[in-house]
N, C-alpha and C positions, 0 to 999 in steps of 0.2 A: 566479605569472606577474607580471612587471612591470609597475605599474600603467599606463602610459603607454601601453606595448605591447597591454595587452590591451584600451583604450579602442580604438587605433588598425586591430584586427581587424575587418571587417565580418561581422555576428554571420552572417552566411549561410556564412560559413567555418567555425567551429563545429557548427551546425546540420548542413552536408553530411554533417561528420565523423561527428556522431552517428549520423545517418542509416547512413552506411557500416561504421560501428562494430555498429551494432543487425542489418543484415544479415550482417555475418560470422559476428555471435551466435547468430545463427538458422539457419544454413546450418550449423553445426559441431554444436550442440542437435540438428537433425535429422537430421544425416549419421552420428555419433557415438553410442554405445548396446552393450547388451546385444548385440542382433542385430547384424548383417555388414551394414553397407548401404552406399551411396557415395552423393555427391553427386547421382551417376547417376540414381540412384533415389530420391532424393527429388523432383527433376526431374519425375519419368514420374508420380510420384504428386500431384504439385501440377498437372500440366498434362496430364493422360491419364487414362482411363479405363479403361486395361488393369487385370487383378483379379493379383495372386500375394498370397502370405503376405506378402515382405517389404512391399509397397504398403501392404498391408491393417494390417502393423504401424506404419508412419510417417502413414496415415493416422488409424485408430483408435486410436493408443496416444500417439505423440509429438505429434501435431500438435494433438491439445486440451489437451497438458501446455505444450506450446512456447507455446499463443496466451493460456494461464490467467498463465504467467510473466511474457506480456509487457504485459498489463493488471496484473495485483497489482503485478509493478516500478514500470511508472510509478506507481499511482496512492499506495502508500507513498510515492514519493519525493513524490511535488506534494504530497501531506499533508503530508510533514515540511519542504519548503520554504515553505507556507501556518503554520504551526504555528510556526517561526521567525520569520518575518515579523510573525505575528502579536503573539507574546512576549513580537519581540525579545533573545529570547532560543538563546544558539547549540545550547544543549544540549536544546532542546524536538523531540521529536520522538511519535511514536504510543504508543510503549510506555511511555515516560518522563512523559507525561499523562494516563495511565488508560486510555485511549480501548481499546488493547489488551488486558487485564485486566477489563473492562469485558464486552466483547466474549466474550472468553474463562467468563467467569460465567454473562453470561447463556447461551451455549453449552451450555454444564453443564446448567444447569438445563430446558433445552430434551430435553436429551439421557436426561435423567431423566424427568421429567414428562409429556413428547410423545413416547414413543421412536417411533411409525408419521410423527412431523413429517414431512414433504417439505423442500425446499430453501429453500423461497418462507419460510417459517416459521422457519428456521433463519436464514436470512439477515437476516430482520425482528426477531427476537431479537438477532442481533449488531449491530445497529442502534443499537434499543436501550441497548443494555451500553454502548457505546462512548457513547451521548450520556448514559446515568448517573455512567459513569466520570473525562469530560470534567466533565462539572459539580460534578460532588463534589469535582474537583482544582482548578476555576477559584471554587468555593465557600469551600472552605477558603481558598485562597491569597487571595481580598479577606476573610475578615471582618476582618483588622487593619486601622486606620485608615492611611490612603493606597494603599489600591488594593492591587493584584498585583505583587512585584517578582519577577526573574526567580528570583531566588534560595529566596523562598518557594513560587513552583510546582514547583519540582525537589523542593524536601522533601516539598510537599502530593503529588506525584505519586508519588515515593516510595514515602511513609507508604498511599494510596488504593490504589495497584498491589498491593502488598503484600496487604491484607486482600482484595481481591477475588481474587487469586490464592487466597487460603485461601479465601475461599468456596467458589472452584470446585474447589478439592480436598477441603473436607470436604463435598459433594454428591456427589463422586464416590465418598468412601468409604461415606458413608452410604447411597447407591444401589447400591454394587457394581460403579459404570462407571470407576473409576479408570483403568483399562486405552483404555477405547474416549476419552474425556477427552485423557488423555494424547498418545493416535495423531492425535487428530484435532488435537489445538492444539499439537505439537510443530515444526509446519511441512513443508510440503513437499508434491510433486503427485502423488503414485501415486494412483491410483483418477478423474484428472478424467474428465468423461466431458462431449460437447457438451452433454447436457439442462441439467450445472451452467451451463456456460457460457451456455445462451441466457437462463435466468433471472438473471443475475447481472453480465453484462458489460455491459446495457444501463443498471444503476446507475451503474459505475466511469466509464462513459463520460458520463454527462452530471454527473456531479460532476467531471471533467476539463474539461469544456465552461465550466460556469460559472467554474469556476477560472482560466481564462484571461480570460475575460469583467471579472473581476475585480482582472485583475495590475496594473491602474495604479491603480488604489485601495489594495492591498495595501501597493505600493512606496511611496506615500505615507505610510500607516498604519505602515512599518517604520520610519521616519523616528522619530518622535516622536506621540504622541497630540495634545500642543501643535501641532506644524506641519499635523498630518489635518485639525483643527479648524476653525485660520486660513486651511486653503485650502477652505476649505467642506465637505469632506467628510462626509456622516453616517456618523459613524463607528459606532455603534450597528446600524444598518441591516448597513451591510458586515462587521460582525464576527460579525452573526447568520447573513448569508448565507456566508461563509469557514466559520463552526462547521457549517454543516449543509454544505457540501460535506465537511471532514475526516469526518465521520460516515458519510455516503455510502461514501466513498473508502475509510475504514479496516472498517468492517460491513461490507461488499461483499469487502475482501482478506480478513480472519479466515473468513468465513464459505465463502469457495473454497478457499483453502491454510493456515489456521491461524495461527503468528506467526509473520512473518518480519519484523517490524519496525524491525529494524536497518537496512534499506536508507534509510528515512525519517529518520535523522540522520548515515549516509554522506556520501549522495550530494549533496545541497543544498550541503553545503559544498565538496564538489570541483568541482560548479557553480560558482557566486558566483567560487570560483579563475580560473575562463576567461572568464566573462560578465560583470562585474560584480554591481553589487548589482540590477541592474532586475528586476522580477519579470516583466517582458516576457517577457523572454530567459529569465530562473530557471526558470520556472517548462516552458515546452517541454522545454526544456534537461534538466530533470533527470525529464520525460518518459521519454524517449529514453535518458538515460544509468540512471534507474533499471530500464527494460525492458531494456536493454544487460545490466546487473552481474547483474539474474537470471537471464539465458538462457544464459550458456555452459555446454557441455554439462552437461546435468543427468541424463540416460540412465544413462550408465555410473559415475556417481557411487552409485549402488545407491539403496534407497528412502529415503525420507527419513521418510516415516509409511505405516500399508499403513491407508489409507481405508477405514473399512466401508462398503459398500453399505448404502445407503438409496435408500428409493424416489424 
């Protein structure tokens, strides 16, 4: 979009869209599927109390897959827009920093070691892994003298993804779960069920919360370390608090839907295209637009992973 042009948009123009955009997404996701259903009856089942099969399917089937989509969406994307900003770097995203991998390990090893876990446990494990995986890719990339450049955290993250990937595939051969591993980190919503949800969306959402709380510190911080400094910023302070919301954000999506982490170096960038660079605006923005890119119809697209039941 042209620069001038897109200064001269007021971002509530945008914003609407998104809005407008995320509803279509949602109304197509739940209208669209396996079953025969219309908009009709998505209708009767969001705002009625009448009981049939099809209700009872767009209630208890899509409508925890639709609202699991529309938290994981955003909250990959505002990780991979915090994760760039933070970098500076355009290629930095969830999976590409460990954080994913990370997640994924310690998963396995949950999976192995805990198999009666519950969610709460599961979730706090992929926690976890993501802030092992984070660190071991921001550890690497400063021990040479002068810091972190972008270039050495894409190899450190890399080289980190990689081995922890093998971790959690040689726990999974050495346990026998290679199977149940695989289904569960391969991505995707079959089996959500609200109990995931009520344990797990109350994280993504106040790691969103802070995140915004935070967009004008970020915006400054993407600038230059130099100018964060000279404009007083603690920079220290706010990159500890930005790493533990990615942590939040990224354990909380592995831990409901497995990897879908490519939305989180997408979507930021096609942001930034319409909004500029403010993390104000970035950061809603690609809210909305990464809840948007995962919800169209996912039903009739067939399974993605078949989720084992756990308690």
């Amino acid at each position: 979009m042209n620069k001038e042009l897109r200064h001269s948009i007021p971002f509530a123009i945008p914003l609407a869209a998104g809005f407008l955009l995320l509803a279509a997404a949602f109304a197509a996701a739940m209208a669209f599927g396996a079953a025969d259903t219309s908009l009709r009856d998505v209708w009767l089942a969001l705002t009625s109390s009448a009981h049939s099969e099809t209700l009872s399917v767009i209630r208890e089937i899509r409508l925890p897959r639709e609202t699991a989509t529309l938290f994981v969406g955003a909250a990959l994307a505002v990780s991979g827009s915090i994760m760039q900003g933070m970098t500076r770097n355009p290629l930095a995203d969830p999976g590409l920093l460990g954080l994913t991998a990370g997640a994924n390990a310690a998963l396995a090893a949950v999976l192995a070691w805990m198999p009666k876990a519950g969610y709460f446990a599961i979730m706090a494990a992929c926690f976890a892994g993501a802030a092992v995986g984070a660190l071991l890719v921001f550890g690497i990339g400063s021990i040479k003298k002068g810091g972190f450049s972008p270039l050495r955290i894409v190899l450190a993250g890399a080289a980190v993804s990689a081995f922890l990937y093998a971790v959690s595939e040689g726990i999974g051969l050495r346990y026998k779960i290679s199977k149940d591993v695989s289904m569960w980190t391969a991505g995707g919503l079959i089996g959500t069920s609200w109990e995931e949800l009520q344990t797990i969306v109350p994280f993504i959402t106040i790691g969103m919360a802070i995140a915004l709380l935070y967009s004008k510190q970020l915006t400054i911080l993407s600038l230059s370390e130099e100018v964060a400094v000279g404009l007083g910023q603690k920079t220290a302070r706010i990159k500890t608090v930005l790493f533990f919301v990615i942590i939040l954000l990224v354990g909380a999506s592995v831990a409901l839907v497995g990897n879908l982490t490519f939305v989180g170096l997408m979507v930021p960038h096609l942001v930034r295209a319409v909004v500029g660079t403010d993390y104000r605006f970035i950061l809603p923005m690609s809210a909305l637009a990464g809840a948007s890119s995962c919800s169209w119809p996912i039903h009739s697209a067939g399974p993605f992973r078949l989720r084992m039941k756990r308690p």
